[in-house]
CHARMM internal coordinates of N, CA and C (Angstrom, degrees):
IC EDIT
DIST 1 N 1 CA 1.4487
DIST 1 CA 1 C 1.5183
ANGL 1 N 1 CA 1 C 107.30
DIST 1 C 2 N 1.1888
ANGL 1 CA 1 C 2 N 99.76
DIHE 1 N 1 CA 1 C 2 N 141.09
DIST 2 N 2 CA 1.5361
ANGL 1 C 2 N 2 CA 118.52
DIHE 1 CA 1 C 2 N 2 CA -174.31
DIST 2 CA 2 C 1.3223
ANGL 2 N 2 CA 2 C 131.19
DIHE 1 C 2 N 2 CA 2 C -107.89
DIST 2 C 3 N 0.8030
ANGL 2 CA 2 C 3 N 145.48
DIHE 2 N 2 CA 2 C 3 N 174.82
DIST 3 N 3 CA 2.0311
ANGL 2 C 3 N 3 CA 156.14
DIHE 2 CA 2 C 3 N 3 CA 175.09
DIST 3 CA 3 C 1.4357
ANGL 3 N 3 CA 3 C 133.58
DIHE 2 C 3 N 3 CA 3 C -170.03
DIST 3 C 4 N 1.1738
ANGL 3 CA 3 C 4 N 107.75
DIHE 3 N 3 CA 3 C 4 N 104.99
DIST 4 N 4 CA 1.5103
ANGL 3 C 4 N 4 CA 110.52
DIHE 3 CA 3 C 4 N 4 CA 177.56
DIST 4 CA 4 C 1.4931
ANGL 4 N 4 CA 4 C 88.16
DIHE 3 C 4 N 4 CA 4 C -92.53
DIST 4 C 5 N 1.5972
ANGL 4 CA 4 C 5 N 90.07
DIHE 4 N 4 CA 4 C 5 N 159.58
DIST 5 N 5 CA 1.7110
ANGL 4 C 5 N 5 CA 107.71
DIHE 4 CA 4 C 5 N 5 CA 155.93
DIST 5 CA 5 C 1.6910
ANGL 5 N 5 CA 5 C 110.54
DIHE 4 C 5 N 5 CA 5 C 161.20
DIST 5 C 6 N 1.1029
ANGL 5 CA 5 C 6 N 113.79
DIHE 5 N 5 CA 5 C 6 N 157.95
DIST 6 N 6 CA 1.2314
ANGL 5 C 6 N 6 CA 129.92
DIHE 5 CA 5 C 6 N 6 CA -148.79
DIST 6 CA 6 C 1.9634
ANGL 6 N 6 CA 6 C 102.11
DIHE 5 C 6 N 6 CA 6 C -105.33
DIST 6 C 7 N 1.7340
ANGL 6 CA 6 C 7 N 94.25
DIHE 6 N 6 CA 6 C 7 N 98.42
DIST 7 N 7 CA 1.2976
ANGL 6 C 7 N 7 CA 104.98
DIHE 6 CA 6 C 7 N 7 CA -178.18
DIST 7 CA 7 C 1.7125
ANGL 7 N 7 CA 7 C 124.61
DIHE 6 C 7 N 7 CA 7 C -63.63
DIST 7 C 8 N 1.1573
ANGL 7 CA 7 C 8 N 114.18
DIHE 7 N 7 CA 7 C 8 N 15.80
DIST 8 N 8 CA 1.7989
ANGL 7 C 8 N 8 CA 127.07
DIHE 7 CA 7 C 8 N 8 CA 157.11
DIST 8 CA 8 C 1.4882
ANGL 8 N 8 CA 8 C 108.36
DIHE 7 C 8 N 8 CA 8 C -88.30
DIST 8 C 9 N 1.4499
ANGL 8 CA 8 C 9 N 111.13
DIHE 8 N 8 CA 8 C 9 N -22.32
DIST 9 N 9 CA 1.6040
ANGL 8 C 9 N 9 CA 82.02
DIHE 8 CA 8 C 9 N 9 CA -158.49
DIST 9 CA 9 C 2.1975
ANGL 9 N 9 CA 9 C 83.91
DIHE 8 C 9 N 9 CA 9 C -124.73
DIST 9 C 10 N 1.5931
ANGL 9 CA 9 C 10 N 108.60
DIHE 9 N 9 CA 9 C 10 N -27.80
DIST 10 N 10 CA 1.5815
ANGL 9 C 10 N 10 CA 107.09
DIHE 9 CA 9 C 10 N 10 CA 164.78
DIST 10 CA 10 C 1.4219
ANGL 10 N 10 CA 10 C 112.84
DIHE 9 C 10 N 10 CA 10 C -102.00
DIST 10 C 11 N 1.8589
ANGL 10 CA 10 C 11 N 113.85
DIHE 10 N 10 CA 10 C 11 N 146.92
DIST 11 N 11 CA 1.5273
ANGL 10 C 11 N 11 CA 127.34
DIHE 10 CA 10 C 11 N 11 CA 156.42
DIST 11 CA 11 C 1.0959
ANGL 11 N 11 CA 11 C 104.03
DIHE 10 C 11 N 11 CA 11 C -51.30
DIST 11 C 12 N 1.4786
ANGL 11 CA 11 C 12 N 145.52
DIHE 11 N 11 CA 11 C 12 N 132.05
DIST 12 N 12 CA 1.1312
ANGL 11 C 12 N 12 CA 119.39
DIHE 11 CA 11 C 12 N 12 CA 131.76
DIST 12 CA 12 C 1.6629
ANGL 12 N 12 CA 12 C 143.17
DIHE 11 C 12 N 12 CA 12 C -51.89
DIST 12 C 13 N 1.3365
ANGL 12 CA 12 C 13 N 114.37
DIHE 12 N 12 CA 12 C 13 N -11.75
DIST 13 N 13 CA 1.4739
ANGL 12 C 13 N 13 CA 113.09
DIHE 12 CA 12 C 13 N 13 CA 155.21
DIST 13 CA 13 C 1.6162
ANGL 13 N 13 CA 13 C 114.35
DIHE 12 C 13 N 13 CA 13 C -55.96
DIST 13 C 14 N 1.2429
ANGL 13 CA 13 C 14 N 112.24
DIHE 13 N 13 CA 13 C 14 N -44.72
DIST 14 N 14 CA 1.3102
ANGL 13 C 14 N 14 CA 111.70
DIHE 13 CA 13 C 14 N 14 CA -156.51
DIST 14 CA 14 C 1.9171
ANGL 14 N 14 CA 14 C 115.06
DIHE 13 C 14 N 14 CA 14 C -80.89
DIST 14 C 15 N 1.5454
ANGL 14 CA 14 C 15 N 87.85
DIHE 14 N 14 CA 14 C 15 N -33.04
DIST 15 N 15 CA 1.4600
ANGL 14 C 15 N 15 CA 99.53
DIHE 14 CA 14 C 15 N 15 CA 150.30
DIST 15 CA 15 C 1.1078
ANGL 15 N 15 CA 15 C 139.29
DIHE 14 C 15 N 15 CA 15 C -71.67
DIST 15 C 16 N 1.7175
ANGL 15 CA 15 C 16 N 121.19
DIHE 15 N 15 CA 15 C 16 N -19.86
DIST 16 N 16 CA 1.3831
ANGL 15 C 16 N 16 CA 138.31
DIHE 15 CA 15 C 16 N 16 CA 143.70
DIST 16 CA 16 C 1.8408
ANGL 16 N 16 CA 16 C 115.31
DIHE 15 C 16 N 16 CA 16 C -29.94
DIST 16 C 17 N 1.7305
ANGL 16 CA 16 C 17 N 94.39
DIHE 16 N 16 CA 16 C 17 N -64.91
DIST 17 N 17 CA 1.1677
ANGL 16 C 17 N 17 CA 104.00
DIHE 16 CA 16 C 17 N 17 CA -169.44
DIST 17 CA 17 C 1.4529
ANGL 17 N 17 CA 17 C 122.12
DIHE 16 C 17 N 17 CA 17 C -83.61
DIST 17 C 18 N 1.2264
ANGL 17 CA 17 C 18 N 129.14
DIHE 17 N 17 CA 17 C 18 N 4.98
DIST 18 N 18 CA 1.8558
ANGL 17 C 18 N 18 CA 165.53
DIHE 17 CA 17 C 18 N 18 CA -157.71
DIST 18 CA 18 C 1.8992
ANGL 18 N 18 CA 18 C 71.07
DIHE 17 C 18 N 18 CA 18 C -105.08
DIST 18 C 19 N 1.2809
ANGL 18 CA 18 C 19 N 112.29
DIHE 18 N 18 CA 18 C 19 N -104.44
DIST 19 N 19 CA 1.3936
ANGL 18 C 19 N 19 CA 124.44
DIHE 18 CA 18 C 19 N 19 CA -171.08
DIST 19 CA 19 C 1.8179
ANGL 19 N 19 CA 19 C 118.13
DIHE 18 C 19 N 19 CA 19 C -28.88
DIST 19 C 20 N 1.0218
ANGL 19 CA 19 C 20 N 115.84
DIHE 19 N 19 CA 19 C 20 N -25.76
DIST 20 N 20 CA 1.5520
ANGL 19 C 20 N 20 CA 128.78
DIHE 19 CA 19 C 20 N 20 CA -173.09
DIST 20 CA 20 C 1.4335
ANGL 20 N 20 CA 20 C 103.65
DIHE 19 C 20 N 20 CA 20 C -84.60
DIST 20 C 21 N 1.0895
ANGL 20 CA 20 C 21 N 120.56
DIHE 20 N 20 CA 20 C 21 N -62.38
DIST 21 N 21 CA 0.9941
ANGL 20 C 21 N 21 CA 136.94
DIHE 20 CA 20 C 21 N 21 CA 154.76
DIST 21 CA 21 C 1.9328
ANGL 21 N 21 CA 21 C 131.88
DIHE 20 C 21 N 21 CA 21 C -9.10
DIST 21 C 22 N 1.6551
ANGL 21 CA 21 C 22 N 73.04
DIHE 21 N 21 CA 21 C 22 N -81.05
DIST 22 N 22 CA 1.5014
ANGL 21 C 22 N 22 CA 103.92
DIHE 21 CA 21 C 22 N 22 CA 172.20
DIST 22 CA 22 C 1.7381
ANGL 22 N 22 CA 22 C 98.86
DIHE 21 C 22 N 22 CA 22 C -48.19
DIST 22 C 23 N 1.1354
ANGL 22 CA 22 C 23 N 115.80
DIHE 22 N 22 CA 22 C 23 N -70.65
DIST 23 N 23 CA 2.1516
ANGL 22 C 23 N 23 CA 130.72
DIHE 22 CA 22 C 23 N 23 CA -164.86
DIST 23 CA 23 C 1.8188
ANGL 23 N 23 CA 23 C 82.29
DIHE 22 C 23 N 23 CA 23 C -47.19
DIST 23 C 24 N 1.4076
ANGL 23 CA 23 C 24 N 116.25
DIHE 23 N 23 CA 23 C 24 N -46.75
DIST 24 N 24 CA 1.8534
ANGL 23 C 24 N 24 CA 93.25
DIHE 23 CA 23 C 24 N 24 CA -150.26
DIST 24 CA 24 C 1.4175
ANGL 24 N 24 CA 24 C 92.19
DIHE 23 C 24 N 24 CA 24 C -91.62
DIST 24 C 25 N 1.3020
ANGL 24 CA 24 C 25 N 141.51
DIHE 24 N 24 CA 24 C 25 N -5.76
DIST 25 N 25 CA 1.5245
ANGL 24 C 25 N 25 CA 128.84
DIHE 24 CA 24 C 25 N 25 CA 172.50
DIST 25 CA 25 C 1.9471
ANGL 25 N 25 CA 25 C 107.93
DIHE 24 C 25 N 25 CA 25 C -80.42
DIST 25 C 26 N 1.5920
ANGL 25 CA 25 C 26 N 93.95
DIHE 25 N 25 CA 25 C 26 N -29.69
DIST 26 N 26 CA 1.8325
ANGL 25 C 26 N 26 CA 86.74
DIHE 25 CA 25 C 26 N 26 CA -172.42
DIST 26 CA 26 C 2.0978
ANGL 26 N 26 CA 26 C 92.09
DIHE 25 C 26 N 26 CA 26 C -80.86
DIST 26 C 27 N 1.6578
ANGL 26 CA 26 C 27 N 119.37
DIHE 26 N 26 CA 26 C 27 N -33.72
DIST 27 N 27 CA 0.8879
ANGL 26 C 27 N 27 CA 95.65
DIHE 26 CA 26 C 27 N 27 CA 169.76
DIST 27 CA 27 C 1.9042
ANGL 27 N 27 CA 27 C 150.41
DIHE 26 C 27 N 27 CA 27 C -68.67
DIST 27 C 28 N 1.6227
ANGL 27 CA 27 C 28 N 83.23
DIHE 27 N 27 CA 27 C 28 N -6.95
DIST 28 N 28 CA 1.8382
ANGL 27 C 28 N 28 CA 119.18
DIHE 27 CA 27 C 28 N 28 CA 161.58
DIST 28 CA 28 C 1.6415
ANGL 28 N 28 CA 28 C 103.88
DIHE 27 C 28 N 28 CA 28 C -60.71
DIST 28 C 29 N 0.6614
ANGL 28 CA 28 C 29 N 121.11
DIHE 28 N 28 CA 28 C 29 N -78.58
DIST 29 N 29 CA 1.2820
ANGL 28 C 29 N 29 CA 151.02
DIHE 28 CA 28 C 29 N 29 CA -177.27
DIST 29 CA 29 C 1.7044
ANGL 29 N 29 CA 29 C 113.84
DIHE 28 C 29 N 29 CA 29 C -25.55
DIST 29 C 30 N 1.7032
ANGL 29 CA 29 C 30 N 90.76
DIHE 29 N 29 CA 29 C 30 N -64.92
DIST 30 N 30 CA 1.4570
ANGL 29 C 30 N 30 CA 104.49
DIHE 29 CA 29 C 30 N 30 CA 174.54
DIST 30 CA 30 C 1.8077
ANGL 30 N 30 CA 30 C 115.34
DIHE 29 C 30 N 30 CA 30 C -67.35
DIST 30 C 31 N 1.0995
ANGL 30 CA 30 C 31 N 104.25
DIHE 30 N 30 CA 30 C 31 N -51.17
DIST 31 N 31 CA 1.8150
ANGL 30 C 31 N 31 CA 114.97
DIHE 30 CA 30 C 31 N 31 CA 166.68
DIST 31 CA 31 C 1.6943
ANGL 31 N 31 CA 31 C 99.18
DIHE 30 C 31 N 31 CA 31 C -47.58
DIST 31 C 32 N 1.2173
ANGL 31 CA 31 C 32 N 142.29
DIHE 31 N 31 CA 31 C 32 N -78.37
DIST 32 N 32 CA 1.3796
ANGL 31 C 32 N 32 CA 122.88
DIHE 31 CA 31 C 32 N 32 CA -176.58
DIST 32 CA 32 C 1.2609
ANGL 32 N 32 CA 32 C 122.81
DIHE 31 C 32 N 32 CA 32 C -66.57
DIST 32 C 33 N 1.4030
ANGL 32 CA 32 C 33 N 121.90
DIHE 32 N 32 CA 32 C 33 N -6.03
DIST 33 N 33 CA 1.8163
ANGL 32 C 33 N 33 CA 110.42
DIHE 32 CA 32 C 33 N 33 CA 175.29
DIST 33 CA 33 C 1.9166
ANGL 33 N 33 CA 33 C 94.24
DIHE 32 C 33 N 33 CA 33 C -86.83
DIST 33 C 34 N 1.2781
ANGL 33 CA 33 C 34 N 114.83
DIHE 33 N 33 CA 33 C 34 N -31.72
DIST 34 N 34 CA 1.4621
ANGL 33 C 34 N 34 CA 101.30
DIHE 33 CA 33 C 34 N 34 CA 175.09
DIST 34 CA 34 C 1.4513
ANGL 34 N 34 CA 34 C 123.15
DIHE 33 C 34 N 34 CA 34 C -92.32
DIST 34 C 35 N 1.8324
ANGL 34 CA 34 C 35 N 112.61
DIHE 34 N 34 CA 34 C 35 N 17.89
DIST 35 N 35 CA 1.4147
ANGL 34 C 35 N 35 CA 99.77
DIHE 34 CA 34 C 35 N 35 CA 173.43
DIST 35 CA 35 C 1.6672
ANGL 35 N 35 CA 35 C 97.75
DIHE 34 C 35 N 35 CA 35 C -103.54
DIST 35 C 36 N 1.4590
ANGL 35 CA 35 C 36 N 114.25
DIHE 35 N 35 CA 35 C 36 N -20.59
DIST 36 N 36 CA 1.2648
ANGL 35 C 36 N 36 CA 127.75
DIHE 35 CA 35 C 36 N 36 CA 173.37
DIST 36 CA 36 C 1.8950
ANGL 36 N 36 CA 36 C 115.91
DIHE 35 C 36 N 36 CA 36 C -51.48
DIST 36 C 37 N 1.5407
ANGL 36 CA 36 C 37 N 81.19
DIHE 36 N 36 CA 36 C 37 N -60.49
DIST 37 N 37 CA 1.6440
ANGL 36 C 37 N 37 CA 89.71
DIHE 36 CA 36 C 37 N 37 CA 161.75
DIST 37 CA 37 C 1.2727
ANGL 37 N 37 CA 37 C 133.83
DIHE 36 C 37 N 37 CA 37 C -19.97
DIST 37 C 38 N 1.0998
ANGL 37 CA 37 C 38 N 101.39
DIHE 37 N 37 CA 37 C 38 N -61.37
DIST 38 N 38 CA 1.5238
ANGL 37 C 38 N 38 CA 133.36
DIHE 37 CA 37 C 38 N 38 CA -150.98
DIST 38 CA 38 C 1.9531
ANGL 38 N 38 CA 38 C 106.17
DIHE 37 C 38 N 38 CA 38 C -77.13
DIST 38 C 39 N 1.5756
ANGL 38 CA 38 C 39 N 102.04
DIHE 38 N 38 CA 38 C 39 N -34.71
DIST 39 N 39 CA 1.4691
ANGL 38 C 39 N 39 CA 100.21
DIHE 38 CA 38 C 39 N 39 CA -171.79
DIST 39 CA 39 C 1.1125
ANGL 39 N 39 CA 39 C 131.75
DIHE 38 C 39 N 39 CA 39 C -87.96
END
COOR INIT
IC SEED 1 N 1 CA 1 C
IC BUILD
């Protein structure tokens, strides 16, 4: 997973934490559409 963005107008911490974020909700996501799957 990736991120552009334009360090004048974003922190990069905050875009750090935007991106972190982002990976463990799609990896949420993927874990319950395949436990759903499954039953």
């Amino acid at each position: 997973l990736s991120l552009s963005y334009d360090h004048r107008v974003i922190d990069g911490a905050e875009a750090a934490r935007f991106c972190n974020q982002l990976q463990r909700t799609l990896e949420t996501m993927h874990l319950e559409m395949n436990s759903n799957h499954k039953q």
